[in-house]
C-alpha positions in Angstrom: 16.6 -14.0 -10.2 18.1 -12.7 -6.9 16.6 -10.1 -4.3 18.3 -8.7 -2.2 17.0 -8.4 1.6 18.6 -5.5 3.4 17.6 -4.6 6.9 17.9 -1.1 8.3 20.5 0.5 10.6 19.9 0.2 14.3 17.0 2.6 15.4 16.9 5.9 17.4 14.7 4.1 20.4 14.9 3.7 23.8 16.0 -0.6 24.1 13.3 -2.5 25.1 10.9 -0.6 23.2 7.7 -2.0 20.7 8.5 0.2 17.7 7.0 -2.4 14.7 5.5 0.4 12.9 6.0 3.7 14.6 7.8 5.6 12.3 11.8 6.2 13.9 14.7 7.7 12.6 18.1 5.2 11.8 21.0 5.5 13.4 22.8 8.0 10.4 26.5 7.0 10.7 25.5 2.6 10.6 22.8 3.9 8.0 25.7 5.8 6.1 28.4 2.3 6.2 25.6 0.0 5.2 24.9 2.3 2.2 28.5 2.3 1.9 28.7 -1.5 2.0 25.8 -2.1 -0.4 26.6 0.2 -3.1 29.7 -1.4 -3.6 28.1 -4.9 -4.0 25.0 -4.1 -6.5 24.8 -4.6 -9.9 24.1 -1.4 -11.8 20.3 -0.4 -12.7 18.4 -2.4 -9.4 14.9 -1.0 -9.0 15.3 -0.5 -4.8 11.9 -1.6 -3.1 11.7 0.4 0.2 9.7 0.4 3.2 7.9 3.9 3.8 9.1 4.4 7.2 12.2 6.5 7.4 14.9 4.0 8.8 14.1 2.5 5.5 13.9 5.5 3.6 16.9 7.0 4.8 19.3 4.1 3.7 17.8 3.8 0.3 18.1 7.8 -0.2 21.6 7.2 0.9 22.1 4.2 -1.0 21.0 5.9 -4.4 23.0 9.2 -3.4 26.2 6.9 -3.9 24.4 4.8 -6.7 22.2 6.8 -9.4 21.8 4.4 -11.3 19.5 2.2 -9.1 16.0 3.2 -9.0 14.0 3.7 -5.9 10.1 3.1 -5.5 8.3 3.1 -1.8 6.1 -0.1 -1.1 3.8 -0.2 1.8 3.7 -4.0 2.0 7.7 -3.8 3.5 6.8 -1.8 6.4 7.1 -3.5 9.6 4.5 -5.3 11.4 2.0 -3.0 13.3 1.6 -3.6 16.5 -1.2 -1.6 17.1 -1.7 -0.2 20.9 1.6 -1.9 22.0 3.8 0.8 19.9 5.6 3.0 21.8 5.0 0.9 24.8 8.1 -0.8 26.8 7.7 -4.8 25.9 8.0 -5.4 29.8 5.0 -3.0 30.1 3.0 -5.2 27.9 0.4 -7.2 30.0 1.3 -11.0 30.4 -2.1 -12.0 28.9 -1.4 -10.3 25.7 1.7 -12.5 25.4 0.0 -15.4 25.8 -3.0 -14.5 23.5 -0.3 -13.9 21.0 1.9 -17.2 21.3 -1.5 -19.4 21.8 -2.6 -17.8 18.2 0.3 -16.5 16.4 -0.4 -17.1 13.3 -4.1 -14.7 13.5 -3.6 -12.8 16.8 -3.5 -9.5 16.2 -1.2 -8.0 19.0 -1.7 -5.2 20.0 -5.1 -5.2 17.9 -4.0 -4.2 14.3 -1.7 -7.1 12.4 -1.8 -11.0 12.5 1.5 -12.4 11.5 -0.4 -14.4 8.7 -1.6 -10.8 7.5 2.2 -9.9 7.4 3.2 -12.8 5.8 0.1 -12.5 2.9 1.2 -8.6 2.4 5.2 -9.7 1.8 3.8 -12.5 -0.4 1.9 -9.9 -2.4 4.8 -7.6 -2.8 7.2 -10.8 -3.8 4.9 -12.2 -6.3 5.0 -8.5 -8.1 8.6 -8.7 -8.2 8.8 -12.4 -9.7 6.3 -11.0 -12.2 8.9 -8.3 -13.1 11.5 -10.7 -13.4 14.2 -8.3 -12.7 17.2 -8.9 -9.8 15.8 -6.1 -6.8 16.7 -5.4 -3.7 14.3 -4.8 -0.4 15.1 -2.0 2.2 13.3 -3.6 5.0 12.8 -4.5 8.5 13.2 -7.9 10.6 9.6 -8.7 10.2 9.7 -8.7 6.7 13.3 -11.1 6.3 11.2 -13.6 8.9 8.3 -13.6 6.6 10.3 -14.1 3.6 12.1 -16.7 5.4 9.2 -18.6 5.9 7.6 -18.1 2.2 11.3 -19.8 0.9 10.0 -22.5 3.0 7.0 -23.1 1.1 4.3 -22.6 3.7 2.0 -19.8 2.7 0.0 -19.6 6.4 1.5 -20.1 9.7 -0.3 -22.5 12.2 1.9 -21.7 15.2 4.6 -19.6 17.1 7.3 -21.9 16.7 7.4 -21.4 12.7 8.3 -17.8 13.1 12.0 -17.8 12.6 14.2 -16.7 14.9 17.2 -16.0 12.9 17.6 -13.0 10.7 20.1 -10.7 9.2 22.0 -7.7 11.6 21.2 -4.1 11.9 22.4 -3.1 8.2 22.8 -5.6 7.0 21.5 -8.0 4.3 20.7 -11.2 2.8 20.3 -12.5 -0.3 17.5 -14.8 -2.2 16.9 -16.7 -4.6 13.7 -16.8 -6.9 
């Protein structure tokens, strides 16, 4: 079965921002051609997971407005990771020793107080075991947290031990990759 991992359109943030899970509008025009994009690409009757936050929610709205057939259901467990007392905050504003807190214990350190990336990574597993169990082609209207953690999952390891496994790579503002499961 294949899911679809689709990112959303650039944010309407200041650069340099921490915005994991403040909840910021898309850019509407990128939102608009990724839709555009997408739609064209689906196979008819896809149940659309989405993140709750609105530069989620806005693509999928758009995405169904051009596609009625595919079928749209929020799930919490695709928001972004929350970084707690850091959102908002410039990332050179940040303190140093948070930083290193974070890198020295990625996989548990909850930055900014709220989320561990191993407490990400458990939540996407959760949501991607449901949608093996359905058994059904989907797609994901996500965020770059989410691709990373699904990233690593393909990779087999259920639990990080260290910074370094985090991936680096992931798919553009709008737009998507696919996966196998």
């Amino acid at each position: 079965m294949k899911l679809w991992l689709v990112r959303h359109a650039p944010p309407l943030i200041a650069s340099g921002v921490c915005y994991g899970a403040s909840d910021v509008e898309a850019d509407a025009e990128r939102t608009a051609d990724c839709a555009a994009r997408l739609a064209a690409e689906l196979p008819r009757g896809l149940r659309i997971h989405c993140s709750p936050l609105r530069r989620c929610t806005q693509l999928a709205q758009v995405l169904c407005t051009l596609r009625p057939d595919l079928h749209l259901r929020q799930d919490a467990r695709l928001r972004e990771m929350d970084f707690g007392r850091w959102e908002g905050v410039r990332w050179d504003d940040i303190p140093r020793a948070a930083y290193d807190a974070w890198t020295a214990h990625f996989a548990t350190e909850r930055f900014g107080g709220h989320e561990s990336a191993n407490e990400l990574l458990q939540r996407v597993a959760a949501a991607r075991a449901d949608v093996q169990a359905a058994g059904q082609d989907a797609v994901w209207v996500t965020h770059a947290g989410v691709l990373r953690a699904m990233t690593v999952l393909k990779e087999g390891l259920t639990r990080l031990e260290r910074a370094d496994q985090w991936p680096k790579a992931v798919a553009g503002w709008g737009e998507w990759q696919t996966v196998t499961l």
